[in-house]
NULOVO-172614 format. One record per atom (N, C-alpha, C, O): residue in three letters; x, y, z. Coordinates in steps of 0.2 Angstrom, whole numbers, padded with zeros to 4 digits, always signed. Layout:
BEGIN
ALAXYZ;...
This chain:
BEGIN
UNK+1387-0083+1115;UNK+1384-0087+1119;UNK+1379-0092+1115;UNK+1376-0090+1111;UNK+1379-0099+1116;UNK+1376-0102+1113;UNK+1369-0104+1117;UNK+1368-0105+1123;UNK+1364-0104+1111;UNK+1357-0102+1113;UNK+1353-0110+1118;UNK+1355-0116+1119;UNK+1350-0108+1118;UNK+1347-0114+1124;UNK+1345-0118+1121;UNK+1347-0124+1123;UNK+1342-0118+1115;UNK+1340-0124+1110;UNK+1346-0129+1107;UNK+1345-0134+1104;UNK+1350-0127+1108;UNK+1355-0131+1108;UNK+1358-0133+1110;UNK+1363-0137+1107;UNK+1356-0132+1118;UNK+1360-0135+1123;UNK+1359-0144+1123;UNK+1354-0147+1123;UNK+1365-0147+1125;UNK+1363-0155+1125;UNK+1362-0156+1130;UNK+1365-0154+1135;UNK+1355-0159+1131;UNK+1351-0161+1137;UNK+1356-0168+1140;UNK+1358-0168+1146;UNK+1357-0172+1137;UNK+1363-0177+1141;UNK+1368-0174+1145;UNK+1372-0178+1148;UNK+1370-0167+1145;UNK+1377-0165+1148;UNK+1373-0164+1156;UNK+1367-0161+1157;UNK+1376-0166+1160;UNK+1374-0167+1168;UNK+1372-0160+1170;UNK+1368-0159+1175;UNK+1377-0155+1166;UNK+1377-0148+1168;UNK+1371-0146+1166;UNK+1368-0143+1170;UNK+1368-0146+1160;UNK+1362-0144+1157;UNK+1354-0149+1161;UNK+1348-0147+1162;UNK+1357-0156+1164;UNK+1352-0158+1168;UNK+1354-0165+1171;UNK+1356-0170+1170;UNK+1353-0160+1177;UNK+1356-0166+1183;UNK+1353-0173+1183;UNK+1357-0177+1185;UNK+1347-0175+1181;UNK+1346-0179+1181;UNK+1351-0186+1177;UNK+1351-0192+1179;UNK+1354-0181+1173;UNK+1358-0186+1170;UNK+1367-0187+1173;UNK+1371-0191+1171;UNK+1368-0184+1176;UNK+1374-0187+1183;UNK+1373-0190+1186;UNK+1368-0194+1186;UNK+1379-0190+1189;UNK+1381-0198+1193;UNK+1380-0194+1199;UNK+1384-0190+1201;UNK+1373-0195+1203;UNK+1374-0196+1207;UNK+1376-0199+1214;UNK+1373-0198+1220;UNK+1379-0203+1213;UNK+1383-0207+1219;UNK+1384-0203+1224;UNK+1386-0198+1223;UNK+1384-0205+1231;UNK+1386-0200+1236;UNK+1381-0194+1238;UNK+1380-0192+1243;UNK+1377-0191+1232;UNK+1373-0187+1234;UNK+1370-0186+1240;UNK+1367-0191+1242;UNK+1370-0179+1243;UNK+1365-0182+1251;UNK+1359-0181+1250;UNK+1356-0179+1245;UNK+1356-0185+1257;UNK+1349-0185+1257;UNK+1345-0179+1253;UNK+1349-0174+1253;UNK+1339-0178+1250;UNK+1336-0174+1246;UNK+1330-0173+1246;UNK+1326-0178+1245;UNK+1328-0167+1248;UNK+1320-0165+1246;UNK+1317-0164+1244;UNK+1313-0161+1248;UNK+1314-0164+1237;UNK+1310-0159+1231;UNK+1303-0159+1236;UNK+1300-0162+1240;UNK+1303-0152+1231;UNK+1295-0149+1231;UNK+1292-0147+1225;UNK+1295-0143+1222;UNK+1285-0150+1224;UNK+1284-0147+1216;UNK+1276-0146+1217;UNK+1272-0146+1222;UNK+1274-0147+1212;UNK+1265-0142+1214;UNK+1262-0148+1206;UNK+1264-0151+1202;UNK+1257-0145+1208;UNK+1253-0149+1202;UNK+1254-0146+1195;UNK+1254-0149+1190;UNK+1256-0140+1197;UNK+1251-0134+1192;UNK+1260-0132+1187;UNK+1260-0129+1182;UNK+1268-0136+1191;UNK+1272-0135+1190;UNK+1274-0137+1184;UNK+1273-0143+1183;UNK+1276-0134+1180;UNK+1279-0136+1172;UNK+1285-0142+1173;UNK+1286-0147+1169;UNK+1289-0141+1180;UNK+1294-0146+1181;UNK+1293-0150+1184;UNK+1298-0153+1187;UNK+1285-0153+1185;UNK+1284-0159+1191;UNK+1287-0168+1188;UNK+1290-0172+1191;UNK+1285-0167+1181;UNK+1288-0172+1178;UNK+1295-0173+1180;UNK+1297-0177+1184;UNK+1299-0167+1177;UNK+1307-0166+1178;UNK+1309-0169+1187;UNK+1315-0171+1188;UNK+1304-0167+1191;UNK+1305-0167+1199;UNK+1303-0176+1199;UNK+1307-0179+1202;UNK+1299-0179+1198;UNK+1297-0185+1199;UNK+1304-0187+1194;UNK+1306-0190+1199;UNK+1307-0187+1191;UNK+1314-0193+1184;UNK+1317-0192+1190;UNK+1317-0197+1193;UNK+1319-0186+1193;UNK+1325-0184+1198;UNK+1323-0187+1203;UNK+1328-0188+1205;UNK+1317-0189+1206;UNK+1319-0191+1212;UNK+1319-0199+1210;UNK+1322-0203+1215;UNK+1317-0204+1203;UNK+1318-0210+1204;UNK+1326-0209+1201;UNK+1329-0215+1201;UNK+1329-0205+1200;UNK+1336-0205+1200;UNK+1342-0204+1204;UNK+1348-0206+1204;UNK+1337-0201+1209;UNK+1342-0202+1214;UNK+1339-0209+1219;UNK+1343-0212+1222;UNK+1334-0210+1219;UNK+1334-0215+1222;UNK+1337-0223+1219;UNK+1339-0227+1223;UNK+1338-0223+1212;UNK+1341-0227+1209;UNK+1348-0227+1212;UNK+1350-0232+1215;UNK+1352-0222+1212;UNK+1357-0220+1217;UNK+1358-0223+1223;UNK+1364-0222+1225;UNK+1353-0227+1225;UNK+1354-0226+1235;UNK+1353-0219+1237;UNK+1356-0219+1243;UNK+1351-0213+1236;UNK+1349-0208+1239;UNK+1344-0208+1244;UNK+1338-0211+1243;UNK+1346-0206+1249;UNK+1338-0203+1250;UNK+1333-0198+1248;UNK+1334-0193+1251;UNK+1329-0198+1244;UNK+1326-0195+1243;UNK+1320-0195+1245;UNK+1318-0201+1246;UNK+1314-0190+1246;UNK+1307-0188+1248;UNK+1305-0184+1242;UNK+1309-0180+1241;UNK+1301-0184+1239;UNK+1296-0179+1236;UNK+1289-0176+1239;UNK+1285-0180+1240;UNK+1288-0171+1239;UNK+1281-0167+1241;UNK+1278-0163+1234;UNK+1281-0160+1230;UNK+1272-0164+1234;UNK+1270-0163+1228;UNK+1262-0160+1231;UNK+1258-0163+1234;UNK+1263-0152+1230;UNK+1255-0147+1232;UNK+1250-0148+1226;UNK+1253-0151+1221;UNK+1243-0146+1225;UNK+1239-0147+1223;UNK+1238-0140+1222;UNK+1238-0136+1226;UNK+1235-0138+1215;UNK+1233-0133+1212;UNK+1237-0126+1213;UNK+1234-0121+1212;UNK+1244-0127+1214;UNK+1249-0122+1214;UNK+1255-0121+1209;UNK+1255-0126+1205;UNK+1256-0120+1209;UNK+1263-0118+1200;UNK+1270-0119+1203;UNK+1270-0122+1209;UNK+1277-0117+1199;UNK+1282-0117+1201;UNK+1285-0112+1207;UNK+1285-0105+1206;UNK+1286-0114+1213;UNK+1291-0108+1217;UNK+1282-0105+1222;UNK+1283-0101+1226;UNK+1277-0107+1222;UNK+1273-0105+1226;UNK+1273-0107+1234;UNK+1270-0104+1239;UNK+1275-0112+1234;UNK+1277-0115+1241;UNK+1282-0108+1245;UNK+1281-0106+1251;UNK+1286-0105+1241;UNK+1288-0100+1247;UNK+1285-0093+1244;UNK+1288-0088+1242;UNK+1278-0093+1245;UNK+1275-0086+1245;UNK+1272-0085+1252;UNK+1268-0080+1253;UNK+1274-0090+1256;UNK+1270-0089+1263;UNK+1270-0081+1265;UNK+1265-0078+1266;UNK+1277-0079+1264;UNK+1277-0071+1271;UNK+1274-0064+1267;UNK+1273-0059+1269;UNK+1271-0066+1259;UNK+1267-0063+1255;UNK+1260-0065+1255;UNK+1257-0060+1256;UNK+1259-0069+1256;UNK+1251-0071+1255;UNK+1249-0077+1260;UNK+1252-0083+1259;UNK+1245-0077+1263;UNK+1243-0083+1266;UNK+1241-0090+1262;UNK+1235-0091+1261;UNK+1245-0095+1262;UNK+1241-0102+1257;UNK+1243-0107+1263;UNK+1249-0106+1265;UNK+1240-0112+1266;UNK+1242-0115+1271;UNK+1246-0121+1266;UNK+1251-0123+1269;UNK+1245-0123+1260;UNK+1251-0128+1258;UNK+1257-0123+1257;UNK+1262-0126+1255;UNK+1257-0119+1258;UNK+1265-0113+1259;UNK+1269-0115+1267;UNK+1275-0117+1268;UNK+1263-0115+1272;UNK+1266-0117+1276;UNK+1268-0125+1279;UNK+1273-0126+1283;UNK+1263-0128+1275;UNK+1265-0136+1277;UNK+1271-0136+1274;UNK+1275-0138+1277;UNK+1274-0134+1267;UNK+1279-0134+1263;UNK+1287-0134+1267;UNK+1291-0138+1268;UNK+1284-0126+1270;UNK+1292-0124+1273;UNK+1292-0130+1279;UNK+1296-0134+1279;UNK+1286-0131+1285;UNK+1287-0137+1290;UNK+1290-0143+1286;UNK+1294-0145+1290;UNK+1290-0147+1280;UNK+1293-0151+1281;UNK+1300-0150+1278;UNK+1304-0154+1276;UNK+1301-0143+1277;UNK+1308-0142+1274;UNK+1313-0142+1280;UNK+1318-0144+1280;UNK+1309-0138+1286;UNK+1313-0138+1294;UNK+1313-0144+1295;UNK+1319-0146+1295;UNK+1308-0148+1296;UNK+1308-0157+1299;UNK+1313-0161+1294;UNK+1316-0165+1297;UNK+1313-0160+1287;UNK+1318-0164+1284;UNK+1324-0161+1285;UNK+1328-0165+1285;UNK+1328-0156+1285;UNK+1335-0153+1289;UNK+1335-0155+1297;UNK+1339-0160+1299;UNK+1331-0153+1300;UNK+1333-0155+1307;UNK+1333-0161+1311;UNK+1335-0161+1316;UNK+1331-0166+1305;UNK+1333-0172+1303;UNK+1339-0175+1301;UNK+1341-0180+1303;UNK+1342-0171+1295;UNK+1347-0170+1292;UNK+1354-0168+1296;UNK+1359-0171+1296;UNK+1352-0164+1301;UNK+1357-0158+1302;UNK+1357-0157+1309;UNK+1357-0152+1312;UNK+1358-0162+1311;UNK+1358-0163+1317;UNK+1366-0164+1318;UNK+1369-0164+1324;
């Protein structure tokens, strides 16, 4: 297996950002301040938007990666505003 340090970051597979996203459908990121990938989440949505995507970004304040879904563990009210606009942008979508 070859090691992660050597993976070529230009291969779309090792990061999507660098795909052709054409067609891609509408898109939602969520990222927190406190996220190691916010930068990575901010390239990705001006890339899909370069695209003609639509995209939306939500960006919480003093929380890390993946804490938006700790609602049914711990009470944090940006957990819940989180998941609302994850139903509001499907149910928008997915109609």
């Amino acid at each position: 297996m070859r090691a992660l340090c050597d993976a070529d970051p230009s291969n779309p597979l090792q990061s999507p950002v660098n795909g052709d996203l054409d067609g891609f459908p509408p898109t939602i990121l969520i990222s927190c301040t406190r996220d190691l990938l916010l930068s990575d989440t901010v390239r990705m949505l001006r890339a899909l938007r370069a695209a003609g995507v639509e995209a939306v970004l939500h960006v919480y304040d003093g929380q890390a990666h993946g804490d938006y879904s700790q609602n049914p563990i711990r009470y944090v009210a940006e957990c819940e505003d989180a998941q609302c606009e994850l139903f509001e942008f499907f149910d928008g979508h997915l109609k």
